[in-house]
N, C-alpha and C positions, 0 to 999 in steps of 0.2 A: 504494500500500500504506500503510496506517496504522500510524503508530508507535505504541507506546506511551507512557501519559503520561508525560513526566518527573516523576522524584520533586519535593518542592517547594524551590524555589528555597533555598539555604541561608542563617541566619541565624546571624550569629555576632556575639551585641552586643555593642558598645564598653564599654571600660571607662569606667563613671559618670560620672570626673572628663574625662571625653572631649567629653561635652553640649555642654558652651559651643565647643568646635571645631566639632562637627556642625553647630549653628547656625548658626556662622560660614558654615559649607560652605554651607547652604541658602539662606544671603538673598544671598551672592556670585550662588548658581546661579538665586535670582530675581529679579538685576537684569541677569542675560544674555539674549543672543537667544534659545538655544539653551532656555530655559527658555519664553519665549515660544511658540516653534515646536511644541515639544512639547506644550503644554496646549492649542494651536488645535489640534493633531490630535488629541487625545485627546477634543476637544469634537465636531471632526468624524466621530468614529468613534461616537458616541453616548452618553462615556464620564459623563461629567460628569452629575450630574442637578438640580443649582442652577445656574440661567442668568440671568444679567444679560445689556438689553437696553436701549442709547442710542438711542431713534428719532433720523431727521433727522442720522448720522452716516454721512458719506459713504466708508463703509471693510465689508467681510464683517464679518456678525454675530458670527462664530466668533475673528475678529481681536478689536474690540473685548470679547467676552466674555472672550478670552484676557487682553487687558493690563489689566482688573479683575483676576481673580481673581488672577492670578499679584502683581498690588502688594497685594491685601488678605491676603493671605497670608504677603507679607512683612512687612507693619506688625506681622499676630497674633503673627512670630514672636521681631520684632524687642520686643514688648513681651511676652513670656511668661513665666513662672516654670518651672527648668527640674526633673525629676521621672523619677526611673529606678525600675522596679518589678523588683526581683527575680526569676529564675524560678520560688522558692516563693510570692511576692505574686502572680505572672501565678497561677498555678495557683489558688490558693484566688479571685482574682476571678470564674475561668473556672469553679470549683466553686460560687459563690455565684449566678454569673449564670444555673446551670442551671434557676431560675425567673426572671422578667422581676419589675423593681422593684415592687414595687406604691404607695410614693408615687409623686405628680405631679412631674411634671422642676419640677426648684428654680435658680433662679438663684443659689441659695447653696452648692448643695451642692459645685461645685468646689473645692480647696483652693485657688483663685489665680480671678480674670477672666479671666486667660488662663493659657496653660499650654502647654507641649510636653512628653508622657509616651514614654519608649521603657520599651518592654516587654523583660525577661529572652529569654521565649520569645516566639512568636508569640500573638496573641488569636485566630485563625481564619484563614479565608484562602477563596481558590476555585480552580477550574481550568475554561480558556476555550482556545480554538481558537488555534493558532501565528499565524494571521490577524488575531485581533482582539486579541489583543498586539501586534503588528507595527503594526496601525491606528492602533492606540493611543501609542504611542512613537517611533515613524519612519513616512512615505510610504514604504513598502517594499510590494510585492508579494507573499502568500504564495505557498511553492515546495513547500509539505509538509505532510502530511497530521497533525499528533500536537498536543498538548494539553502545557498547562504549568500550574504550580500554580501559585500565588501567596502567602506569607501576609502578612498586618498585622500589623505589630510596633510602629508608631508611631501615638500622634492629637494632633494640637496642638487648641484649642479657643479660644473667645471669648465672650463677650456678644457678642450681633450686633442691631443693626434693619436695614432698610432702607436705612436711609438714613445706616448706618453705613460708610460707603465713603469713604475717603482715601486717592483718587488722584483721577487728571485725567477730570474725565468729559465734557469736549468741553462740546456746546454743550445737549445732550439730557439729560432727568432720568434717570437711571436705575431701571428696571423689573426686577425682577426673577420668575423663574419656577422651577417646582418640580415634577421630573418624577419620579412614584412610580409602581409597580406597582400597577395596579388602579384608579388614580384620575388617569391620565394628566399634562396637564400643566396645571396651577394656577396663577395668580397669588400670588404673596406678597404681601400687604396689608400696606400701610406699618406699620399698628399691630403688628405682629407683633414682639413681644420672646423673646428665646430666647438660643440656644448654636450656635456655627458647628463642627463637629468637621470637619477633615481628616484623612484616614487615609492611612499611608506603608506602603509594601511597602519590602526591601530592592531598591537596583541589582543587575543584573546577573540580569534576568529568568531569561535561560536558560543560566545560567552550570553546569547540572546534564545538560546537553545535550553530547552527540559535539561538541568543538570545530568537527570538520569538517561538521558536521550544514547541508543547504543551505535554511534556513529560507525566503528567497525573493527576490525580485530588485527593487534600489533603481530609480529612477527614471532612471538611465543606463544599466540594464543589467547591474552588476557583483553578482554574484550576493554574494547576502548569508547567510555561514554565523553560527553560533555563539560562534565565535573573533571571527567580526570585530563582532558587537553589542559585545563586551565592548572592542574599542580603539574604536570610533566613543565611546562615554561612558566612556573615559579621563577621570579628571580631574573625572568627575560624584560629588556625593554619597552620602555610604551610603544615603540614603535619597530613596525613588521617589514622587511625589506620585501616590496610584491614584485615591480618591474622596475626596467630601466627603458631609456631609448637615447638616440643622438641628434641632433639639431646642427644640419651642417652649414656653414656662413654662408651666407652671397644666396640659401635657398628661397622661395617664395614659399608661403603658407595653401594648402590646402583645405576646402570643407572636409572637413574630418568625420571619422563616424562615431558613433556616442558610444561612450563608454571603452574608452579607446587609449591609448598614450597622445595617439595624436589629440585629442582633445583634451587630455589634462594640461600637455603641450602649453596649447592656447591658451589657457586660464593663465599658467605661468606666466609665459610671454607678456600678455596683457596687462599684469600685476606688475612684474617689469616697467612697463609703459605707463602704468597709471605712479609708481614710484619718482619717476623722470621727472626731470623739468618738461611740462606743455606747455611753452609758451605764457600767454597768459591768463591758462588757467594751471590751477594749482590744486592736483586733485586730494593729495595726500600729506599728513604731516607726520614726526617720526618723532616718537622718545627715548631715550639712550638707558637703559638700566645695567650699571657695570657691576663686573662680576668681584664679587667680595673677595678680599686677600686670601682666605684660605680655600676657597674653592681655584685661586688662579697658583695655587702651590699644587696642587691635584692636576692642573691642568698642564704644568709644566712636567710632570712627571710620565703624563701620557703621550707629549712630545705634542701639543698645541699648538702651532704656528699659528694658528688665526688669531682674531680677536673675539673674546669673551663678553665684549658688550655687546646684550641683545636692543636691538633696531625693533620697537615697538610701532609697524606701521597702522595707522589708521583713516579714513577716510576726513576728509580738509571739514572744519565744522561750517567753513560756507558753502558743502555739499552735505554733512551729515544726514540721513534722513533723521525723522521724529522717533523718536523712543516706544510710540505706540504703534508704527511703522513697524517696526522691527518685532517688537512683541506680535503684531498679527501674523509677522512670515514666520517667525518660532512657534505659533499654534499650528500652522501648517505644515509645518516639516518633519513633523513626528511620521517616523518609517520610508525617510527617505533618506538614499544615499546622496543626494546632495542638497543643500538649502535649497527652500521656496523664498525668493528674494524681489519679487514681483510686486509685495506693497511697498519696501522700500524702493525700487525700480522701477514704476511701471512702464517709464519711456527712459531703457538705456540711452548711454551715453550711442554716440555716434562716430566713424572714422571718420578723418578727411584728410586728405594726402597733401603731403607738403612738403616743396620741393626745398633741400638746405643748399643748392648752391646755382642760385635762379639762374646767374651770368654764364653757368657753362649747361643752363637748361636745352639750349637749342642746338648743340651740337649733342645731345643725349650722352656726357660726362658728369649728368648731377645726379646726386643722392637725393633720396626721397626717404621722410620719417612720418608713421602713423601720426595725427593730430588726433586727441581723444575731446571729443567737445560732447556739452552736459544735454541730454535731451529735454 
């Protein structure tokens, strides 16, 4: 018998000056086994769609592809600028992004090289088979028929090449691969300059599920419920490594399909954009909460290079919406993986293309940057 889908995993984000802990939490949990094991299954289960690949290394592909990404990921996060978006900034991003950028991805347009953003609310999310969760996160067997949601709440990012990779790569060059819908699986060519985004779901997949619920049976046998996913990642981070993708310079944006990386993409990007100077409007304003002396003695020990003061973005109070605004999209949003943001938004902002270097417009030598203006 098939269950129905559980509502989506719930999100309840840390408070701002919490960031430089969560980090903490994450580069602990990616220099354990445990972080290891899970991204080789998550790679075995099909999840992953950037693969690196050492010929002439005598170890499973899905091993070595694991202890890449899981160290390059530490490095991103170990060097990141750290960046909280409000739930009215999540909102106006999600209302902005309801068209796709129409500049070419900018290697400037990030506020930092690197960066780790948690979202207020979620950016979007999916819902997949109790099965290929399970694949994905443990060797577990499913026991049961029902569907879980998902949403993305986090994306760290980089400058990336190729051959931007520091960790140990044995004795083989590293090759890397790139699997998209519709265009299978591709090489990435070394010249290839762009942006690495990682996107985080919260732990505690099915933590909206009947504790007692028998999702399905571990590799000895011992049936695996609801209750017990959540003491096995005891001790694991707020946040879940789900996917990655790449964002390469000079590309233009496409309509995306929902529920997609190309569409969390966009939200990104957009929040990017709405961070920026636009001329003269001024979407967003920012407050600096630095990180206390003993947590920046923690941080130096974990090998930190970034900065530990978190960037508290929030939307400019001569766009704020009203407070009752917001409270009416938070009674609608119950069981949805991304906000209802529509009474604070009802007429998104709008693009409008503009050219930055008018004088060499007519020999088609000029740059052109999104203009976000207030609908």
């Amino acid at each position: 018998m098939t269950q129905p889908t559980a509502a989506p995993t719930r999100w309840n984000p840390p408070d701002p000056k919490q960031l430089p802990e969560l980090r903490a939490e994450l580069l602990d949990h990616y220099g354990s086994t445990a972080a290891l094991l899970s991204m080789r299954e998550a790679l075995r289960a099909g999840r992953g769609v950037i693969i690196p690949e050492v010929p002439g290394i005598n170890a499973p592909p899905a091993d070595v592809a694991a202890e890449i990404l899981i160290g390059s990921e530490r490095h991103r996060l170990a060097d990141a600028q750290l960046y909280y978006a409000t739930a009215d900034m999540t909102a106006l991003a999600l209302a902005a992004a309801a068209t796709p950028p129409r500049e070419k991805a900018s290697l400037s347009r990030p506020p930092s090289e690197s960066g780790l953003i948690v979202f207020g609310e979620p950016i979007g999310g999916y819902v997949e088979d109790v099965g290929a969760a399970l694949a994905s996160t443990m060797a577990a067997r499913p026991g049961v028929e029902a569907k879980v949601t998902t949403p993305i709440v986090a994306v760290s990012w980089s400058r990336w090449t190729p051959d931007a990779v520091r960790v140990d790569q044995g004795t083989g060059d590293v090759r890397w691969f790139w699997k998209r819908p519709g265009h299978g699986v591709t090489g990435i060519p070394r010249a290839f300059r762009g942006m690495w985004l990682t996107f985080y779901s919260p732990s505690g997949l099915f933590s909206n599920l009947d504790p007692d619920t028998v999702l399905g049976t571990l590799p000895d046998g011992t049936p695996l419920t609801a209750g017990l996913t959540s003491t096995i990642r005891t001790g694991a981070p707020a946040l879940n490594w789900d996917n990655e993708t790449i964002l390469a310079e000079g590309i233009g944006f496409e309509a995306a399909r929902p529920d997609t990386t190309d569409m969390w993409t966009h939200v990104l990007y957009t929040a990017w954009q709405l961070m920026a100077d636009q001329g003269r409007t001024r979407w967003t304003e920012t407050q600096e909460i630095p990180r206390p002396r003993a947590g920046a003695k923690r941080d130096a020990r974990q090998g930190v290079t970034g900065s530990s003061t978190v960037h508290v973005v929030n939307v400019h109070t001569a766009h704020r919406p009203p407070r009752q605004r917001a409270a009416e999209d938070a009674a609608g949003s119950t069981g949805r993986r991304e906000p209802q943001w529509s009474c604070r938004w009802p007429v998104g902002p709008h693009r409008r293309d503009h050219c930055m270097n008018p004088a060499l417009h007519a020999e088609g030598n000029c740059r052109h940057e999104d203009r976000l203006i207030p609908g």
